[in-house]
N, C-alpha and C positions, 0 to 999 in steps of 0.2 A: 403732581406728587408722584413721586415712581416708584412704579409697584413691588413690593417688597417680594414675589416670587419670581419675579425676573432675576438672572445669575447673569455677573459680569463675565466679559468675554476671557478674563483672565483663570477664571473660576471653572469655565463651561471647557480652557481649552487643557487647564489642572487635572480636571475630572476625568477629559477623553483622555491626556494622556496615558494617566494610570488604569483605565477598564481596557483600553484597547492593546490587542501585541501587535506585533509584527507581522503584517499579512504581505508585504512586496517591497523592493527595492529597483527606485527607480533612479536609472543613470543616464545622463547625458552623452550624448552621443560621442561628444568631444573630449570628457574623461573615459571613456571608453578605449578611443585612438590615443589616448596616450598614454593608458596602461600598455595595451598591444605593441605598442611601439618602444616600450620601458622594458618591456620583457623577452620582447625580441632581438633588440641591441645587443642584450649582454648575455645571449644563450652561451654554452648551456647554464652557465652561471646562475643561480639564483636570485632576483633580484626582488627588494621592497619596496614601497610607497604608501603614501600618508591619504586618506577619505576626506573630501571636505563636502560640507551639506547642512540639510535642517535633517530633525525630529520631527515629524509633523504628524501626529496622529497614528493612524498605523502604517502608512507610508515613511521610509525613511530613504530622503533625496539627496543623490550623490550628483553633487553638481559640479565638481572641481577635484583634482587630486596633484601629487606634486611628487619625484621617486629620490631617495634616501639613498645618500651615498652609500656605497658599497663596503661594509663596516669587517677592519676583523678581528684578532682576538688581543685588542690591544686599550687600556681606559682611555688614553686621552683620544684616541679615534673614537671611541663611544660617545664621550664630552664634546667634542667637535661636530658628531651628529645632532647631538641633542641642541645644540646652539645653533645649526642650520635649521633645525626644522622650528624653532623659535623664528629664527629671523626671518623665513620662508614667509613662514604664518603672519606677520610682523607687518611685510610687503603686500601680502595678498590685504588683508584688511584697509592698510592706506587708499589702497586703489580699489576701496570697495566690493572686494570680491568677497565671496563668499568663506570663512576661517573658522569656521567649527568642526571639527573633530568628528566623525559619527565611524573610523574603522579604520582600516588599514586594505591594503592590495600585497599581496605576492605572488611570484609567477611557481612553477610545481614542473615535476617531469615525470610525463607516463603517470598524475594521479597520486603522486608520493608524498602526499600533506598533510596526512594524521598523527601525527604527531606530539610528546610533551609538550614539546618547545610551542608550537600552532596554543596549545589550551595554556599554557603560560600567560603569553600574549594577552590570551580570551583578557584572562583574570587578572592579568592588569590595566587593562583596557577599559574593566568594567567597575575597576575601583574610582574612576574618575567620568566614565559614561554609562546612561542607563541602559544604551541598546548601543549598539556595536554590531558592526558586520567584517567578515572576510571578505572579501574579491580575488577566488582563485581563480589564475588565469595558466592553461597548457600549451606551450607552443605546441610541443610536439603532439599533441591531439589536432592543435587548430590545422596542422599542417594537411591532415586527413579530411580537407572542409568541412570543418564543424567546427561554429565560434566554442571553442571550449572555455565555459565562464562562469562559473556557479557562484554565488552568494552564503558563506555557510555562517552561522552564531551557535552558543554552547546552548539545550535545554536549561530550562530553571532549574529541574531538578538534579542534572548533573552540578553545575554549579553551584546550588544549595552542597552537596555532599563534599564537591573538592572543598571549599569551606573548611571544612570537618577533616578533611584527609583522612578521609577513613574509608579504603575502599576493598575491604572485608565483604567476604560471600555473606556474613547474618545481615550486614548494612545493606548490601546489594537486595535481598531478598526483602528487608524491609522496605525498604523505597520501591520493589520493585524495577526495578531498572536493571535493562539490557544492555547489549555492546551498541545496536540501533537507536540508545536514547540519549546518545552523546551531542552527536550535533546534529544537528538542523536547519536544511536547505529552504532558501528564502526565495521564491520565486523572484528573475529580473523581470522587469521592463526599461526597454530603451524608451527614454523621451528626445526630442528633438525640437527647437522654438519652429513658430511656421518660418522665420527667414531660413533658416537654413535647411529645412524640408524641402522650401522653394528652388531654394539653390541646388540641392541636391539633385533637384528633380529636372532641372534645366542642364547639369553634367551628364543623367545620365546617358549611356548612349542607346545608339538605336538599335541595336541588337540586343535581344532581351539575357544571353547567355556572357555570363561574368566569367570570371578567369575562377571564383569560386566552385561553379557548376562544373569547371572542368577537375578540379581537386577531386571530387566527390565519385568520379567515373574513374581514377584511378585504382588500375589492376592489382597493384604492387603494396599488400598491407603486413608481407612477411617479416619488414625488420618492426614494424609496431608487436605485431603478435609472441616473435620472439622476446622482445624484452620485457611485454607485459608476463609471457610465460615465466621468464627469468626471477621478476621482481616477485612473481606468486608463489617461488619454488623456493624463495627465499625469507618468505613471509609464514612460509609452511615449517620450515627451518623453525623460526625465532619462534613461533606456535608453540612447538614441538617443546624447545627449551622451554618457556613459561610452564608447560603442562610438566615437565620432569621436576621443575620447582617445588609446582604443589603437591606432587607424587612425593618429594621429599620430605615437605612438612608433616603430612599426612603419615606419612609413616613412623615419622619422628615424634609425630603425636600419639600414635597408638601403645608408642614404645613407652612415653614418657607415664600413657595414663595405666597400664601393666605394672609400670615402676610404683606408681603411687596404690594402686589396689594392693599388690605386696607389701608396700611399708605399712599398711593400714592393718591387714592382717596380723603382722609383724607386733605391730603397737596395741592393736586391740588384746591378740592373745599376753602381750607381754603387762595388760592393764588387768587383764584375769587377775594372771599370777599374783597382780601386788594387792588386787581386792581382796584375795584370798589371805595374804598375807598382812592384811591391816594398814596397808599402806594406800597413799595417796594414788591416783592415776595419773596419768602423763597424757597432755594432752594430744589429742589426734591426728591435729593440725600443727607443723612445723614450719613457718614461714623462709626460716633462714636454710631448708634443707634446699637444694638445688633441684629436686624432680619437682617439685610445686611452684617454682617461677614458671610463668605461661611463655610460651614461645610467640614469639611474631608470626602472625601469618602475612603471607606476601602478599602485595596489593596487586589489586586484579586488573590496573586501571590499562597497565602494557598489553595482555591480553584486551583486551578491550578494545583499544587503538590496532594492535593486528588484526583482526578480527574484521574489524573497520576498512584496514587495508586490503584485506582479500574481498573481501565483498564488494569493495569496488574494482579491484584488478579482473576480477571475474567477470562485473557488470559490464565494463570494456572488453573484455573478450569476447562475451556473446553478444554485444553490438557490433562491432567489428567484422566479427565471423559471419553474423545476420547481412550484413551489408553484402559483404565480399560474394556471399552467395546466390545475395539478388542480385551483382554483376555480373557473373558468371553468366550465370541464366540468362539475360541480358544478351551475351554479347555470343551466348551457343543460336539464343535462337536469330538473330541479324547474320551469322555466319550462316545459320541453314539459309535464310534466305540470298 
């Protein structure tokens, strides 16, 4: 007889699903190289491609991927993608490959991925998956030796709020949420099967120093510095403008609640007169007057995404400049010798 507190495996893996998040994303070495090779084809151009994988727990494995024609602002070229990546998917399954959907990849320049368009994505992505990942990949970082490759997905509770579209300073302060609690980087891990570790391990050569190692000793980080300087001075700019927005509201607000303390005054004393006179009052409240329609306040979510954007233009700067200065030093003191 079997024992009634035993749970089926279907149940046990229902259950992990939903207690467990998202703790690592693990990719294949070989969707790997073919992102890096997807994105470095068609520099500077920006390019996209499609995640393929399991859900597994709190693992989510990225074992295949496939890149998306290079779309532009045109329907039936949109409808023609969407029929590629049908049929893509279509072929992969026939031949038993792996066809489940778990995110998407695109390639970025200098870091420039925060984006509406990026949290668009998120949210449609996630009307049809329950976890989702980005795979941003930077040439022009990688160029600097360093796999530049980060895994990013939206907070719950950002995406509880876009929901809502309401991204008001009262919403913001109820939810608590920052500019930091937008997205959130998912630790990788490269996996590899043992053949092809094997194999790997049989190319490599006998010299331990890679054409990588030599990236990394490179003197020359002035045009990265410049342009990351550029893209922050221009990040500082569009700042500047969101923050004149709110200056504008804000004052339009102080104007508008002035306007209504006067009418109120206005009405009140004018409510004296008619009590005194036998007469009815008027009420206080005017709906159809135009200073008591509320004003829109602007959504904070741009700021937000700048915000975003400089704090990582930043974060690469003083990586960069950290680096450059332990080459320096480096190559002062081999020279003294």
């Amino acid at each position: 007889m079997a024992n009634p507190t035993m749970r089926s495996f279907l149940q046990v893996a229902s259950s992990e699903e939903v207690s467990s998040p998202l703790r690592v994303v693990q990719i294949e070495g070989l969707a790997i190289l073919k992102i890096i090779k997807h994105c470095k084809e068609f520099m500077p151009a920006l390019v996209t491609g499609q995640l393929l994988g399991l859900d597994v727990g709190s693992v989510l494995e990225v074992t295949n991927c496939f890149p998306f024609p290079i779309r532009e602002d045109d329907e039936e070229i949109e409808a023609d993608g969407a029929s590629y990546q049908l049929e893509m998917m279509r072929c992969l399954r026939d031949v038993n490959v792996d066809n489940n959907t778990v995110g998407w990849y695109q390639s970025t320049y200098m870091g420039s991925y925060q984006t509406v368009e990026l949290i668009e994505t998120f949210m449609n992505y996630q009307e049809n998956i329950r976890r989702c990942v980005c795979i941003i990949y930077d040439p022009s970082r990688s160029s600097q030796g360093v796999l530049a490759l980060k895994a990013l997905k939206l907070t719950d509770s950002f995406m509880d709020l876009h929901r809502s579209n309401n991204f008001t300073g009262e919403k913001l302060r109820e939810k608590k949420l920052a500019w930091v609690d937008v997205f959130e980087e998912i630790p990788i891990k490269v996996s590899n099967s043992a053949l092809i570790s094997a194999f790997m391990s049989d190319l490599e050569p006998d010299t331990p120093v890679t054409q990588c190692d030599y990236d990394r000793l490179s003197l020359s980080t002035n045009p990265f510095m410049e342009r990351n300087l550029e893209f922050l001075i221009e990040c500082m700019d569009d700042l500047s403008m969101e923050q004149q927005k709110f200056q504008f509201y804000y004052r339009n607000l102080s104007r508008q609640q002035s306007q209504q303390q006067a009418w109120l005054q206005k009405r009140r004393a004018e409510n004296m007169a008619r009590k005194a006179a036998g007469e009815e009052p008027l009420p206080e409240e005017d709906p159809s007057n135009p200073i008591f329609k509320p004003l829109p306040e602007p959504s904070r979510l741009d700021s937000f995404l700048i915000t975003n954007q400089i704090s990582n233009y930043c974060n690469q700067i003083n990586g960069v400049a950290g680096q450059s200065f332990n080459k320096f030093s480096l190559m002062e003191a081999l020279h003294r010798k």
